[in-house]
N, C-alpha and C positions, 0 to 999 in steps of 0.2 A: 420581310427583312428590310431594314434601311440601306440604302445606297448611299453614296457620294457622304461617306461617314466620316468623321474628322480630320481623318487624318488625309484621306483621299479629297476633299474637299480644299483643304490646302494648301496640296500639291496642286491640282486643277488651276485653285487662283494663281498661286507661284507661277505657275509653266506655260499655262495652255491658254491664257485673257487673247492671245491674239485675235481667231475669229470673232470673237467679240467685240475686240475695238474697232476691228472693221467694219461688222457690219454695225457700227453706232454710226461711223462717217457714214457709211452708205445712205444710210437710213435718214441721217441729218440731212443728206443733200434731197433726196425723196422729196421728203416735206417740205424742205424751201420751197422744189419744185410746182407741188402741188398747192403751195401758199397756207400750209399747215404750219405758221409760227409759234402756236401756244396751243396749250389742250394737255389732255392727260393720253399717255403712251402705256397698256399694258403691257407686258413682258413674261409670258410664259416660259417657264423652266431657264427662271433669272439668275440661277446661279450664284456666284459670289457680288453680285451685282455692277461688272463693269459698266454693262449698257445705261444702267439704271443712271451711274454717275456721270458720265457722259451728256447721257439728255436733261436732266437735270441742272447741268452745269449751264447747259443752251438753253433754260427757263421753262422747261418743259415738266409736266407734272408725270409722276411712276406712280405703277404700280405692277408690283413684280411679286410673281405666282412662282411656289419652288415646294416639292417635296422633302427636300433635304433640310432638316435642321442645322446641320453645319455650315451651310452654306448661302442661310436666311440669315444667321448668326453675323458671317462674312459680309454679306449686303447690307445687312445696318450700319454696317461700321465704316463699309466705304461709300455709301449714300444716305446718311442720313434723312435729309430732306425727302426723300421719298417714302412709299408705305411698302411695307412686304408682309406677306401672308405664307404661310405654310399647310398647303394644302396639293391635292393632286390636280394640274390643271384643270381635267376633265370635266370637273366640279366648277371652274370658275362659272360665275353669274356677270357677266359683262355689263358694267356702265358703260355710259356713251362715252366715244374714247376715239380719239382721229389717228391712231393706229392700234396696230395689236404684231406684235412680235414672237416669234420662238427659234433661237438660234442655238446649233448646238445638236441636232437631228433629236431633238425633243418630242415629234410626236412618233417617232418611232420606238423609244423604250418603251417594254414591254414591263415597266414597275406598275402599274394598274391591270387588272385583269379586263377592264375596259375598252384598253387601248388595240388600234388597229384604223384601218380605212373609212368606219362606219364611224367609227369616233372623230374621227377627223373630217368624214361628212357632214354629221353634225355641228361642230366647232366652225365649220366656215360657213355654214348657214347663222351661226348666232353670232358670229365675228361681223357678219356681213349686214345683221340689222342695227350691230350698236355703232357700227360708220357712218359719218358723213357722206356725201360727196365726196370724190376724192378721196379720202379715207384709205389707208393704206394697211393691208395682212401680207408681212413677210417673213418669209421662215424660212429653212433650207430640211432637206429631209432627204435621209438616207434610202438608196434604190440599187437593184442588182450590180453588183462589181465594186462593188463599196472599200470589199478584200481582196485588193488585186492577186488572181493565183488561186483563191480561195483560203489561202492562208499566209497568213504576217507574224510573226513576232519579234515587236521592238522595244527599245530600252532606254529612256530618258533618266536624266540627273540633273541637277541643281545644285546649293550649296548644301541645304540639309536634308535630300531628300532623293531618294531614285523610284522608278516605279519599270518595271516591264508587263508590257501589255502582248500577249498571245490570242488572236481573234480568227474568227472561223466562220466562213459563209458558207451557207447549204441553199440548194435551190428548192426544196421541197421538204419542209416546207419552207419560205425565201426568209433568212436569217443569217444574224450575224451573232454570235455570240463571243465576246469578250470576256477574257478572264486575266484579271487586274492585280498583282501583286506590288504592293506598295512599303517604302520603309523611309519613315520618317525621322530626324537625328531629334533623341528627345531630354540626351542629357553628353558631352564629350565624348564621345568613340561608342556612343550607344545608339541604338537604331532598334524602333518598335516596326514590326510588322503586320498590315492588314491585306486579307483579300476579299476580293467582291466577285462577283459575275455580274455582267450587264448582259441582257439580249434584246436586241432591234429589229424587230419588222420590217422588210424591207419594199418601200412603195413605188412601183416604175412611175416615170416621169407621163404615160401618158393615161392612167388612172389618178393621180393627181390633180394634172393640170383639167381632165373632165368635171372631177367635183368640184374645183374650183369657179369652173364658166357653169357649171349649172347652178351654182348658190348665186352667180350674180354678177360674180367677179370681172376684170378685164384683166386678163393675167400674160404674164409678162418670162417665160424659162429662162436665166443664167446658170453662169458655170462660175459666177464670183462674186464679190461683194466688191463694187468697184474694179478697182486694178487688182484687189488680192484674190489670187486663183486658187479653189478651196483641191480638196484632196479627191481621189476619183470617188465616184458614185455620190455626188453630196452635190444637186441643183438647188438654185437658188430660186423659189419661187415668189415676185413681186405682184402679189393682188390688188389692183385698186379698184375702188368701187365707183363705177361709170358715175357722172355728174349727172346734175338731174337738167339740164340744158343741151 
């Protein structure tokens, strides 16, 4: 089944770009950091492609990885200059590329039957050859308590659209599953309704940060992007890959 389908895609761009824009600052400062000014930035599960327009603005070349046709749809039009592909990250073939991104707990959906720990041990082993020096893999990814209580239901609006989300963590096996009802205004006093489920695998912080140092990485545990202080069970993990000096 397709996810993040029109109308939810929409909404997401509408409501939810904040993480996003943060971590594009974040990430912008990264790279100065590391004196990564130019090169190409990929962007797994890029979404409506805030980040992509972002670094792109800062001269930086995209390419941004997304399942969602809605939402690849959404990223051409607000980054053109960039390239987007519509496929399942897991699949990406990595060019050489002085970073690699996934914002958004993107490797923990569970829309690939792929996806999991072993998949992501993999992806930072092949993140980790198409790097520079310095080279930076940062992501953020969902881990036990994600659902403070074990369970949430909450309910956002805008001008043409509401959505309530009801989500549900179990520890055995460690997941979250979300179920997403959405209604978007699609004609004066009229509201279409979509629902979805998402479910997320949830990866503690210290099986993460292990695959991370044994593919190569020098890694780095937050709890933000910057000053923006994300939601609980959501670490921020900054991989850069040790210089060859």
């Amino acid at each position: 089944m397709q996810h993040y389908r029109d109308d939810l895609a929409f909404i997401h761009n509408a409501g939810f770009g904040g993480l996003a824009e943060h971590a594009a600052s974040f990430l912008l400062e990264q790279l100065h950091e590391q004196h990564l000014d130019r090169g190409l930035v990929v962007d797994l599960g890029c979404g409506s492609g805030i980040l992509a327009e972002r670094l792109s603005i800062a001269g930086y070349s995209v390419l941004g990885i997304d399942l969602s046709n809605a939402m690849i749809e959404l990223a051409r039009r607000r980054a053109p200059e960039a390239e987007f592909r519509v496929q399942s990250l897991l699949a990406t073939v990595f060019p050489p590329c002085i970073a690699v991104t996934a914002i958004g707990e993107i490797f923990n959906y569970d829309f690939d039957d792929r996806a999991g720990l072993e998949a992501l041990k993999d992806m930072a082993a092949r993140v980790y050859h198409a790097l520079p020096p310095e080279g930076v893999f940062m992501f953020d990814a969902a881990a036990p308590g994600r659902v403070p209580g074990g369970s949430t239901k909450t309910f956002f609006e805008g001008d043409d659209w509401s959505v309530l989300v009801t989500a549900d963590e179990t520890a055995e096996p460690q997941l979250v599953t979300r179920r997403i009802t959405s209604y978007r205004k699609v004609d004066p006093g009229q509201y279409r309704r979509d629902d979805e489920t998402h479910q997320l695998k949830l990866f503690t912080r210290v099986e993460v940060n292990a695959l991370l140092e044994n593919a190569g990485f020098r890694v780095t545990l937050l709890e933000r992007y910057g000053s923006h202080d994300l939601l609980p069970g959501l670490p921020v993990y900054l991989a850069v890959k040790p210089g060859s000096g």
